[in-house]
SERO-4910 file (N, C-alpha, C, O; in steps of 0.05 Angstrom, whole numbers):
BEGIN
 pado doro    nc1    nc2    nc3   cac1   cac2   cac3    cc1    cc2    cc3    oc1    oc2    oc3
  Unk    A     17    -24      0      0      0      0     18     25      0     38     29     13
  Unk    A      5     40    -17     28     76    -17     21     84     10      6     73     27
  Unk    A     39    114     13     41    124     35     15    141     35      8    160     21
  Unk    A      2    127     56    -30    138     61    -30    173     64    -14    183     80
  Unk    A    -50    190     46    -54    223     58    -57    224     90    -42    237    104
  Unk    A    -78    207    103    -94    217    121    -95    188    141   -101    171    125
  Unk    A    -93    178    164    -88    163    183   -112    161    196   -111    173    218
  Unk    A   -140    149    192   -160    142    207   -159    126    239   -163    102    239
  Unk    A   -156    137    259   -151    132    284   -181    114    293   -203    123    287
  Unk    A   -179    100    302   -207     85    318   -209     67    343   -209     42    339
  Unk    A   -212     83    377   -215     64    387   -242     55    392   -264     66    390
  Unk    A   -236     30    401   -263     15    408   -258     -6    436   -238    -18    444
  Unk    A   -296     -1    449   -293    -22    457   -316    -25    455   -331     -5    455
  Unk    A   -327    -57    454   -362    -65    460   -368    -46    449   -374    -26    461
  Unk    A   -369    -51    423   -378    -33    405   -384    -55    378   -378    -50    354
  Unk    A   -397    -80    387   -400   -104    365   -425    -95    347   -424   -102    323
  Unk    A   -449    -80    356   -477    -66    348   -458    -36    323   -471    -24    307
  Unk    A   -439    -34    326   -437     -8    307   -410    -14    296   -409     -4    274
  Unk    A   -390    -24    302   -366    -16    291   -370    -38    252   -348    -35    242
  Unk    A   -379    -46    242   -379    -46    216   -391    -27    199   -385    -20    176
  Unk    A   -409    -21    214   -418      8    200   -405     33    195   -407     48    176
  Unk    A   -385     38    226   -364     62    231   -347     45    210   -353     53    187
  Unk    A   -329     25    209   -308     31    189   -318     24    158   -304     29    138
  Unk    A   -351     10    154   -347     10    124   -357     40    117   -361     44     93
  Unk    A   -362     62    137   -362     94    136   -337     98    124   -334    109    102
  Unk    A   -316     87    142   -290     89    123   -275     87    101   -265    105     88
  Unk    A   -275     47     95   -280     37     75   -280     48     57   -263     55     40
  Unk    A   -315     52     60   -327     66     29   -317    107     21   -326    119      1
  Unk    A   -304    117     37   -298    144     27   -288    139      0   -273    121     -6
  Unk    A   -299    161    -20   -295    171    -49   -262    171    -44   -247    159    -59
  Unk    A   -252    186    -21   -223    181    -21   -208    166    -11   -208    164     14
  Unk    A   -187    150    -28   -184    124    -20   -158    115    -10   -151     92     -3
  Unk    A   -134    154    -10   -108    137      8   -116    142     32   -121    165     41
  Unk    A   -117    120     45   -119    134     78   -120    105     87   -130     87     74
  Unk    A   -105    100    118    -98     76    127   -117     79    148   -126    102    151
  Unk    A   -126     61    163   -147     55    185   -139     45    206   -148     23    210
  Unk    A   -122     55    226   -107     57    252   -132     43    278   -143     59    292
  Unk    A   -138     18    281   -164      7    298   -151      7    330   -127      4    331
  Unk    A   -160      9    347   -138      1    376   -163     -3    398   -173     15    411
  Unk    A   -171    -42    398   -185    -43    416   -181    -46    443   -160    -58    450
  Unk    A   -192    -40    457   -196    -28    480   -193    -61    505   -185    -59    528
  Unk    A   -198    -74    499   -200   -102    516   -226    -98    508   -235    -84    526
  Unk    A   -242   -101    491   -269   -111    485   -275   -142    494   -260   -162    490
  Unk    A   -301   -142    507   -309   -176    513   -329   -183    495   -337   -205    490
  Unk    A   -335   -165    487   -362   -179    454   -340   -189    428   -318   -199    430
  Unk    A   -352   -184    410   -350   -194    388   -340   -177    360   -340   -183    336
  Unk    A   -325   -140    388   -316   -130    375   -286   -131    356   -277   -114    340
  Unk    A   -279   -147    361   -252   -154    340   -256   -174    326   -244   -179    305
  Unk    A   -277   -190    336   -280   -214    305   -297   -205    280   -300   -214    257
  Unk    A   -307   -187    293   -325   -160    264   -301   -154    246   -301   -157    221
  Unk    A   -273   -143    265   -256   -118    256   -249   -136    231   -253   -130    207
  Unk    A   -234   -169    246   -217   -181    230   -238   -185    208   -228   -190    186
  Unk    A   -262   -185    209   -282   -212    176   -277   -190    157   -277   -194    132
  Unk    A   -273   -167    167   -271   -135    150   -249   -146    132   -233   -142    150
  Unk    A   -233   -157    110   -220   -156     88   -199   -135     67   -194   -133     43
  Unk    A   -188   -119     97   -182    -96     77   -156    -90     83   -152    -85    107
  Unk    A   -132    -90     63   -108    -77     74   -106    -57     89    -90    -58    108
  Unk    A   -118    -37     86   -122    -11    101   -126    -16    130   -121      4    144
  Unk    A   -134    -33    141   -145    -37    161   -121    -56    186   -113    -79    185
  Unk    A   -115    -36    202    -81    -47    219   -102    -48    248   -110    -27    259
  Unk    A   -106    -71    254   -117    -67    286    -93    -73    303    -72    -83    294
  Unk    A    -97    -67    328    -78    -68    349    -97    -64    381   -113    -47    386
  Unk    A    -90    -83    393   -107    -95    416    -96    -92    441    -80   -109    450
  Unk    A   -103    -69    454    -79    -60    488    -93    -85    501   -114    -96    498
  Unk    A    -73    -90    516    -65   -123    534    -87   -118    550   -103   -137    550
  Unk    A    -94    -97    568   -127    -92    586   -133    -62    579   -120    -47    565
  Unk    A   -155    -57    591   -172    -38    586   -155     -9    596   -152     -6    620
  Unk    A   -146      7    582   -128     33    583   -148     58    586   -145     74    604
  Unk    A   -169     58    567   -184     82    557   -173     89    536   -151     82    529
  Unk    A   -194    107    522   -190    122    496   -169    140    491   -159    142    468
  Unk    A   -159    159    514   -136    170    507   -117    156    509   -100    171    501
  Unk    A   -104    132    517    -96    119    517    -83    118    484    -64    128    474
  Unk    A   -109     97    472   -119     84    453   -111    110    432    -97    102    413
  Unk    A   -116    131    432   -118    147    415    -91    158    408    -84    167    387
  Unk    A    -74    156    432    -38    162    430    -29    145    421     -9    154    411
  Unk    A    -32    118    418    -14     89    411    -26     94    384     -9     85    368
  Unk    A    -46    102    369    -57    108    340    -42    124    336    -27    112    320
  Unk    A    -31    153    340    -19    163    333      8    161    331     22    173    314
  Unk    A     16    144    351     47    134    347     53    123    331     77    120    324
  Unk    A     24    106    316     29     82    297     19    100    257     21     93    233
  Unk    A     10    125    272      2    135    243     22    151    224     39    166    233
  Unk    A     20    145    196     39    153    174     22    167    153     30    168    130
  Unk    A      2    176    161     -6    198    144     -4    223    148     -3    231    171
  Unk    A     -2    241    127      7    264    129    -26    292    151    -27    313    163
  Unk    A    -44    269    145    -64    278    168    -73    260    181    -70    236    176
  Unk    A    -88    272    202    -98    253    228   -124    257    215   -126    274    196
  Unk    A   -150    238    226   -166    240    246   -182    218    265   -177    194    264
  Unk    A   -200    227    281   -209    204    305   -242    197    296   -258    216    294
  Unk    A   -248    170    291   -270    169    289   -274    148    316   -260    129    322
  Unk    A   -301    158    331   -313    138    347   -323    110    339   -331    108    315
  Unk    A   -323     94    350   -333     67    337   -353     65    341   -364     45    332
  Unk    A   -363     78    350   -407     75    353   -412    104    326   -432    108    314
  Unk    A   -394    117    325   -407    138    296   -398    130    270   -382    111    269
  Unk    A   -408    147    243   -405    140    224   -404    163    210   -419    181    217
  Unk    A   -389    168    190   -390    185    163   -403    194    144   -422    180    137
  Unk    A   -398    218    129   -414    209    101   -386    202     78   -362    206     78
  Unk    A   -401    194     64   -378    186     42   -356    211     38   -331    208     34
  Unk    A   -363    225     39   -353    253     13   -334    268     42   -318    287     38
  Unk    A   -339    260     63   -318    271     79   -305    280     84   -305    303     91
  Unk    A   -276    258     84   -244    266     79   -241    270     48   -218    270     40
  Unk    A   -256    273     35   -250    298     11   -261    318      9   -254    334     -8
  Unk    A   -276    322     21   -289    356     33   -261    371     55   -246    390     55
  Unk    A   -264    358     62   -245    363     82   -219    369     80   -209    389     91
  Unk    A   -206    348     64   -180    352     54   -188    381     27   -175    402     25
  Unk    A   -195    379     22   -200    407     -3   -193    430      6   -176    447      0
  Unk    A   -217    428     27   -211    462     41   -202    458     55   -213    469     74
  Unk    A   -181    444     65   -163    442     86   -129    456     61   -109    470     65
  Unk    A   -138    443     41   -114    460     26   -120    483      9   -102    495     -3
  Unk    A   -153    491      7   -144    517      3   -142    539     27   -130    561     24
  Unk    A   -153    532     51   -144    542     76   -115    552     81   -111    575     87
  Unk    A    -94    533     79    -73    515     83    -73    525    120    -64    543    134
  Unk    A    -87    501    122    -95    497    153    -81    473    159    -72    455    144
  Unk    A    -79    477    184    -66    457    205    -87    434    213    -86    410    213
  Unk    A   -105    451    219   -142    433    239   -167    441    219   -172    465    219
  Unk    A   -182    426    203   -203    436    196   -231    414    209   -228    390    213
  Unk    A   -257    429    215   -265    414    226   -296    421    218   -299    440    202
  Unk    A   -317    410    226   -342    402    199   -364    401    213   -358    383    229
  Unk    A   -384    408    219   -411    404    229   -421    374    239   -412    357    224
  Unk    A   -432    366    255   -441    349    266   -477    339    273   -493    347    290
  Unk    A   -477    325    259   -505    303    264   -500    295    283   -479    282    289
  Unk    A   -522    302    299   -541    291    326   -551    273    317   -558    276    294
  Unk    A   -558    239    331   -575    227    320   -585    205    344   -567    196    357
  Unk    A   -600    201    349   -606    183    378   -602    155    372   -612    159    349
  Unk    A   -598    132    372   -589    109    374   -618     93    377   -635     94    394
  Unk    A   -614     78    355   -632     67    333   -659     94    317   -680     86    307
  Unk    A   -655    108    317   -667    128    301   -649    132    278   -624    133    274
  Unk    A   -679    135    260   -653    137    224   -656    162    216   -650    164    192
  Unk    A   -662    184    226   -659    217    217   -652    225    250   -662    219    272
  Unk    A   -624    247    236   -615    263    266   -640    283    269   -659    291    255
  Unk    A   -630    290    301   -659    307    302   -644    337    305   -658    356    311
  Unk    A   -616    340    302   -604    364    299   -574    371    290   -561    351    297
  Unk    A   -562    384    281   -533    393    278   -517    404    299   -527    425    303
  Unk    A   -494    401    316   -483    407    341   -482    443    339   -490    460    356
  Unk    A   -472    447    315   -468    478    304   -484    494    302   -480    516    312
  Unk    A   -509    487    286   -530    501    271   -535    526    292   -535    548    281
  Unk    A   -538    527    315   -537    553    325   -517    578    333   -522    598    346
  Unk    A   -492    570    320   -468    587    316   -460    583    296   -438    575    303
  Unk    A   -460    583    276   -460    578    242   -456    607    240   -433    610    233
  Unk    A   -465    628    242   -463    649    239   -439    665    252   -427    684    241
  Unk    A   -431    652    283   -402    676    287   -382    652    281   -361    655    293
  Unk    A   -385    630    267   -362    612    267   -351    624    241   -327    629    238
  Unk    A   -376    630    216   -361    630    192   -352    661    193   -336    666    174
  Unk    A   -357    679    208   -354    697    213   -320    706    223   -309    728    225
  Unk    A   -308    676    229   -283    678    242   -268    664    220   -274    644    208
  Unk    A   -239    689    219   -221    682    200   -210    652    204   -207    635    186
  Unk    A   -203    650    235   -203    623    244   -213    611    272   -225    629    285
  Unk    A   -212    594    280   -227    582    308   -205    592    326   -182    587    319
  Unk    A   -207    604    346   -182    605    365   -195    598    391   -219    596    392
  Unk    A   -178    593    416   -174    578    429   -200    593    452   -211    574    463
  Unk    A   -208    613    459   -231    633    461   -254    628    460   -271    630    478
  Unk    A   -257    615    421   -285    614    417   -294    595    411   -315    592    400
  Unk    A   -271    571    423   -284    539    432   -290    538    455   -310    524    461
  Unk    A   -276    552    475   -285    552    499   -309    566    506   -322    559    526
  Unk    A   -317    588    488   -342    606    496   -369    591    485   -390    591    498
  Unk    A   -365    577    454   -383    566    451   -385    542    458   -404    529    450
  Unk    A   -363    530    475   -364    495    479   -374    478    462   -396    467    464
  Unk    A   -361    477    447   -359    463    417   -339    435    426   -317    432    436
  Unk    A   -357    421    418   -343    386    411   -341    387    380   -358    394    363
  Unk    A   -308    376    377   -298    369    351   -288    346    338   -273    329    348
  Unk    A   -300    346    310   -285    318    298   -261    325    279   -263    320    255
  Unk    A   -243    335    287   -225    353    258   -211    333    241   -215    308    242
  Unk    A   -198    343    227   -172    323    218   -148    350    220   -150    375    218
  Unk    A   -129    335    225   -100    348    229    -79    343    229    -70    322    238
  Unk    A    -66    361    219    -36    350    211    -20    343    231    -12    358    249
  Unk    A    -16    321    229      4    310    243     24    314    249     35    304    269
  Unk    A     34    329    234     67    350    235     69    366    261     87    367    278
  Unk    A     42    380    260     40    398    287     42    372    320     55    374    341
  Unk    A     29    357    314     22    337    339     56    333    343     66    334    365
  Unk    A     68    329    323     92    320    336    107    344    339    114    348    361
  Unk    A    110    353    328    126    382    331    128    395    365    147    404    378
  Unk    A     99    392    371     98    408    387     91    384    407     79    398    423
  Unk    A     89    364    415     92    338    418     60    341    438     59    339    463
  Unk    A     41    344    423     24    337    434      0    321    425     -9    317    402
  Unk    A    -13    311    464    -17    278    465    -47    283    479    -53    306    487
  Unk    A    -63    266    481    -82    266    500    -75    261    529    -56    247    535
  Unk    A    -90    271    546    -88    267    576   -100    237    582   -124    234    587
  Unk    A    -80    214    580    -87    192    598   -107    201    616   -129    194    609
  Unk    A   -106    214    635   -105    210    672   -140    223    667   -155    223    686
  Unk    A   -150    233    640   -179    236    652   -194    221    640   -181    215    619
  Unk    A   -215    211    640   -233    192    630   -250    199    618   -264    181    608
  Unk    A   -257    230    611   -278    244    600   -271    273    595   -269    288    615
  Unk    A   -269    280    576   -256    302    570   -233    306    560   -231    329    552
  Unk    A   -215    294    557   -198    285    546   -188    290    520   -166    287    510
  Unk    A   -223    301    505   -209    308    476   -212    339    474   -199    351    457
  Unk    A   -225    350    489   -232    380    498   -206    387    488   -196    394    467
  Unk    A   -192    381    527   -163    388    530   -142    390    503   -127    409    498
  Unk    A   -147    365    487   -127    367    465   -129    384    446   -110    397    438
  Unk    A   -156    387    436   -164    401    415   -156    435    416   -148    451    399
  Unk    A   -165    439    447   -151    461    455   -124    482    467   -119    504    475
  Unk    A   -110    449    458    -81    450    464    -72    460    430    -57    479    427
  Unk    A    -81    447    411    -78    440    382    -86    473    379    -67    484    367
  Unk    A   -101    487    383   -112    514    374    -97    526    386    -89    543    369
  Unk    A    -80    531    415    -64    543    421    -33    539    407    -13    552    413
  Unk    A    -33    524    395     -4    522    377     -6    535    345     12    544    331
  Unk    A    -39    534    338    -36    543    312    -53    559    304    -74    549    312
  Unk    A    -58    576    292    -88    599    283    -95    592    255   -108    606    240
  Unk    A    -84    567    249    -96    560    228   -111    528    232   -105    505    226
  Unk    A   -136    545    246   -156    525    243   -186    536    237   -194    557    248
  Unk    A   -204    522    219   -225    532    204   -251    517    205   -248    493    203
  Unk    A   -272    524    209   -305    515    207   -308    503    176   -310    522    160
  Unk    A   -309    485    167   -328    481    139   -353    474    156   -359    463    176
  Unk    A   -364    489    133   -389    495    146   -412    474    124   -423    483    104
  Unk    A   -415    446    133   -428    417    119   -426    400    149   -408    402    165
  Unk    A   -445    388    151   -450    370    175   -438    334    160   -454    321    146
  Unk    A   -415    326    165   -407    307    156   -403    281    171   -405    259    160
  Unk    A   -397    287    196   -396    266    213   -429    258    230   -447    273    237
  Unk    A   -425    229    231   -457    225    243   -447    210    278   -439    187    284
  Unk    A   -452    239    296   -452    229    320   -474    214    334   -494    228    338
  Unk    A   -473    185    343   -499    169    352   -497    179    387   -476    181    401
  Unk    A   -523    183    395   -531    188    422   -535    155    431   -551    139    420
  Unk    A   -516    149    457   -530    120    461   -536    116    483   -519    129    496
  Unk    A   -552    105    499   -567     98    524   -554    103    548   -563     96    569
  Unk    A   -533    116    545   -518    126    567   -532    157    582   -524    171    600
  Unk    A   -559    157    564   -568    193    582   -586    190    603   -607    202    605
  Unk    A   -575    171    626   -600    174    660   -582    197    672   -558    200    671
  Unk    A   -595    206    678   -587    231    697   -560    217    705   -538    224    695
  Unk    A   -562    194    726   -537    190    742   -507    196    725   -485    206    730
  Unk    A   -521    185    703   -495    178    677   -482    207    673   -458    214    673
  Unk    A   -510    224    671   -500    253    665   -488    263    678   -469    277    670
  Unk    A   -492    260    708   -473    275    733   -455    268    731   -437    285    729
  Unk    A   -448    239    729   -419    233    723   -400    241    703   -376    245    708
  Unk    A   -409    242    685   -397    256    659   -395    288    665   -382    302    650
  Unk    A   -407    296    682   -407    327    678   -385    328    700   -365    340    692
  Unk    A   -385    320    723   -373    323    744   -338    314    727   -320    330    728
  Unk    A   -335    287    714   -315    289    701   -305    314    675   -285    310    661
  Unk    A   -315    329    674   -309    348    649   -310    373    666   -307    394    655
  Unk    A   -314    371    693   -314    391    718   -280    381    721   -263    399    723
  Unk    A   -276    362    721   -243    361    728   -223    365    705   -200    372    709
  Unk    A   -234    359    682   -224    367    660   -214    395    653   -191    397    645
  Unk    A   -230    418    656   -233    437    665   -218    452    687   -216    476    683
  Unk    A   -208    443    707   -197    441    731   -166    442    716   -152    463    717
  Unk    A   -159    423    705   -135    410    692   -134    433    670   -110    437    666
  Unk    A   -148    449    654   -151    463    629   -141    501    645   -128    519    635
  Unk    A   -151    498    664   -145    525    682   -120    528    691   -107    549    687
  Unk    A   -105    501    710    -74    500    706    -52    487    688    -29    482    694
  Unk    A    -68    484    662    -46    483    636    -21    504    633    -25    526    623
  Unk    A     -4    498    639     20    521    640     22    538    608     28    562    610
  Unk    A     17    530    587      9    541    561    -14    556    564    -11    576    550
  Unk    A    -32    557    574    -53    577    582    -48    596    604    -68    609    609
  Unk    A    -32    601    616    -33    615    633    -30    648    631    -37    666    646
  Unk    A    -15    647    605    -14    671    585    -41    691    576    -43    714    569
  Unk    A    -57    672    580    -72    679    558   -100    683    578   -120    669    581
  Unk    A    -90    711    591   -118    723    609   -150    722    594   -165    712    611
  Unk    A   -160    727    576   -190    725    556   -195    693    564   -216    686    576
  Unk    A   -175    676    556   -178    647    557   -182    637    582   -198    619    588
  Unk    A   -168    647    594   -165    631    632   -195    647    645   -203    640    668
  Unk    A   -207    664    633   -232    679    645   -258    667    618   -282    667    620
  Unk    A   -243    658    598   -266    640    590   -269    612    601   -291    602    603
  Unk    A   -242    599    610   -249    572    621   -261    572    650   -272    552    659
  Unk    A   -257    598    664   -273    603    694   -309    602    687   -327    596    703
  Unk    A   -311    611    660   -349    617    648   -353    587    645   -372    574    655
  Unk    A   -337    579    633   -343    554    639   -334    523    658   -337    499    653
  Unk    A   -327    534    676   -334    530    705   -356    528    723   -363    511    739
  Unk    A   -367    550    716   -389    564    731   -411    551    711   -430    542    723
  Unk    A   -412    549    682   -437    535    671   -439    506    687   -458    499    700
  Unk    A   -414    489    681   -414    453    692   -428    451    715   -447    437    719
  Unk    A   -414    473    737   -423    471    765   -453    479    762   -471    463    766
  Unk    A   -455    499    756   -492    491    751   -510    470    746   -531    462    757
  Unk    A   -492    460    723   -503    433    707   -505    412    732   -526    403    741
  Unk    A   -483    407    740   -474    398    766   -497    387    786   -505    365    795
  Unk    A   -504    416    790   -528    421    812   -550    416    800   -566    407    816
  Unk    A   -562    421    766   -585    413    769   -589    382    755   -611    371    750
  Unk    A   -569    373    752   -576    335    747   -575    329    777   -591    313    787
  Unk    A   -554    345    793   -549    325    820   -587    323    830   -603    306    836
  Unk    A   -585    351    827   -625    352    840   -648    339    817   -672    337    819
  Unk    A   -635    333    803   -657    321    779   -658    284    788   -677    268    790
  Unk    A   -629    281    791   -638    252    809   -644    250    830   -655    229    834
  Unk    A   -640    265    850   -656    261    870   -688    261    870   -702    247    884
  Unk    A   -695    278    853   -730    278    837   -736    245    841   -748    233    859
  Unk    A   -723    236    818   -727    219    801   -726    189    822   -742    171    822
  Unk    A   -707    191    834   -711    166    858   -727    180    881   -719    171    903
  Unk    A   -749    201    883   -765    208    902   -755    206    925   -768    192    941
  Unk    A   -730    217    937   -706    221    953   -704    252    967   -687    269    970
  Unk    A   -737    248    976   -740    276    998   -717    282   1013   -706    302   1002
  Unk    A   -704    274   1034   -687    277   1039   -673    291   1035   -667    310   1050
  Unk    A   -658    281   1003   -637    289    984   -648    321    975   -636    343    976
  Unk    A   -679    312    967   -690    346    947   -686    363    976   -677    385    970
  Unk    A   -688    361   1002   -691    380   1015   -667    394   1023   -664    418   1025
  Unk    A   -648    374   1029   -609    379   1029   -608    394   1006   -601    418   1008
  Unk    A   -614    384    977   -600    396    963   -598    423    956   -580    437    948
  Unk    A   -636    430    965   -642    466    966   -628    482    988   -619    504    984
  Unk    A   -626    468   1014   -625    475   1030   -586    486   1031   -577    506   1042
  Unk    A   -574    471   1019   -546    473   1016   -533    487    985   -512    498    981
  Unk    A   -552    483    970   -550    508    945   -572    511    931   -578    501    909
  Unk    A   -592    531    951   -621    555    941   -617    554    913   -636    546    900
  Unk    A   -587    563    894   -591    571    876   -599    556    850   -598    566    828
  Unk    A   -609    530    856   -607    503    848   -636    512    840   -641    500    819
  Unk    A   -656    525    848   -686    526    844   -688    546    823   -706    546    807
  Unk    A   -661    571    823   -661    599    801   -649    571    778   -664    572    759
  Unk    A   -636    557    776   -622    540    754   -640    526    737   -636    522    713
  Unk    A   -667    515    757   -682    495    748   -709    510    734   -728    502    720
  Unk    A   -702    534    743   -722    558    730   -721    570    701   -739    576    685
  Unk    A   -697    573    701   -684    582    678   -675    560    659   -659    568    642
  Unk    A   -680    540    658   -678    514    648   -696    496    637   -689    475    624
  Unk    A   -725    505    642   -746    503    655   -757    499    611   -765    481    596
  Unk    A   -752    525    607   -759    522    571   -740    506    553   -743    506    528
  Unk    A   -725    495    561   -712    483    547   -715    454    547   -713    437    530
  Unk    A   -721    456    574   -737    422    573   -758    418    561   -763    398    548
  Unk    A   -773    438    565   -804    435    556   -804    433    531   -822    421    520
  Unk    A   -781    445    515   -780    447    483   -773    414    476   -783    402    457
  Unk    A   -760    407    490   -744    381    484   -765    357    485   -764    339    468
  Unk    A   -783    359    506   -809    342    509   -823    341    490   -829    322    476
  Unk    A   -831    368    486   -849    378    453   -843    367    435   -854    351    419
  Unk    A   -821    376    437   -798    365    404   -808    331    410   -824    325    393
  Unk    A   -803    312    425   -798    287    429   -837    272    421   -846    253    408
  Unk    A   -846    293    437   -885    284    429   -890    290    407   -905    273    396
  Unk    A   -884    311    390   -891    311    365   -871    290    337   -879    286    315
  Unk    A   -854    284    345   -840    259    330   -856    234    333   -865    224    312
  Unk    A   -863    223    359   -872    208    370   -903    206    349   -908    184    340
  Unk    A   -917    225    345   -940    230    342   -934    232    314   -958    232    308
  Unk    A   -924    233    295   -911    237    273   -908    210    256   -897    210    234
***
């Protein structure tokens, strides 16, 4: 095989329900140098005997001895990749064909370092997304000559980019092992502080699946972890420079910890844990102004969910 453009990164684990779909997403791209970097996770299903029935030179799996996590998984990809770009696909999401040649295009008429693409919402087993991650900042994204490190943090934007690899090693950066959630935040925003050439195409290309992981409990935990993520993002010694940024990662501080407070009080609801609902007002009042102001957004979300339903 020639020397691949672009290095498709993929970890997985117990991911036997989606990962043929995520790599024949791959597979099948209109563009066809690009090598497929797999790194399972200690999966106990039936996710590597999928990987191997897959038939494809392109396709190099590699199997950590026990369970590491994704940043882990996602550094040993990169150690092992030889394309002149990166990127990371999840093994529960999928592509559209035309992708990494959308991508790669205006990534060189850019001549960008990071270019990165709109995102499908889609709930898990539903076959139309019910939104785009962007569509409500589409307007000051394209508006920006490029993404800087500011106005990921202000709009809290999750990204699927592709990127040159030159920069990752250059400036020798890796994902954070040590957090379990958040993990790609940190990097992406390490990646924007090394370069101002990174850019919005503005096409929803990647298809992110929502999967049964959303009970409240699940949520607190995930939030509470991207609360430490965050923590870790405030004393980055590369940020410390950069006063706008260290007072945008405090805004968002103060959003999590909200969030924080109203899943922690949303499960206590939910397991009818008087107790808990009366501690929890009682020790942060401001937990009732949060659930107030929060209050239309749920309601929209219900709406939105009964009229599909009814549809």
């Amino acid at each position: 095989m020639s020397v691949p453009e672009i290095s498709i990164i993929i970890p997985t684990y117990n991911v036997e329900e989606y990962i043929e779909e995520a790599l024949s997403s791959v597979l099948n791209q209109s563009f066809k140098q690009l090598e497929v970097i797999v790194i399972d996770d200690g999966s106990r299903d039936k996710t590597v005997e999928i990987i191997q029935s897959l038939q494809d030179e392109r396709i190099k799996l590699y199997e950590n001895g026990s369970n590491q996590g994704p940043a882990y998984s996602r550094n040993f990809g990169i150690s092992k990749a030889k394309g002149t770009w990166i990127a990371f696909l999840d093994g529960d999401d999928w592509w559209d064909q035309e992708r990494i040649k959308e991508l790669l295009n205006f990534a060189r008429i850019k001549e960008a370092d990071m270019i990165f693409d709109d995102i499908f919402l889609i709930y898990d087993g539903h076959v139309s997304p019910y939104a785009t991650q962007c569509q409500n900042y589409k307007e000051k994204l394209e508006s920006s000559l490029n993404i800087t490190p500011e106005l990921l943090v202000e709009l809290d934007l999750g990204m699927q980019p592709i990127i040159k690899r030159n920069l990752l090693e250059k400036k020798n950066i890796r994902f954070n092992d040590q957090l379990i959630f958040g993990e790609d935040y940190v990097f992406y925003l390490e990646v924007l502080c090394e370069s101002n050439k990174c850019y919005f195409y503005n096409k929803p290309l990647y298809f992110y699946r929502q999967r049964g992981d959303s009970l409240t409990r699940q949520k607190t935990k995930r939030i509470q972890q991207l609360i430490q993520a965050n923590r870790e993002l405030l004393k980055h010694e590369k940020f410390q420079g950069n006063k706008k940024l260290i007072n945008q990662l405090q805004g968002r501080m103060v959003r999590l910890s909200n969030l924080n407070l109203y899943y922690s009080f949303i499960e206590k609801i939910k397991e009818k844990d008087i107790k808990g609902i009366v501690k929890n007002i009682y020790l942060n009042p401001k937990v009732i102004l949060i659930l107030i102001s929060r209050l239309p957004k749920v309601l929209k979300y219900r709406l939105g969910k009964f009229i599909k339903s009814r549809g």
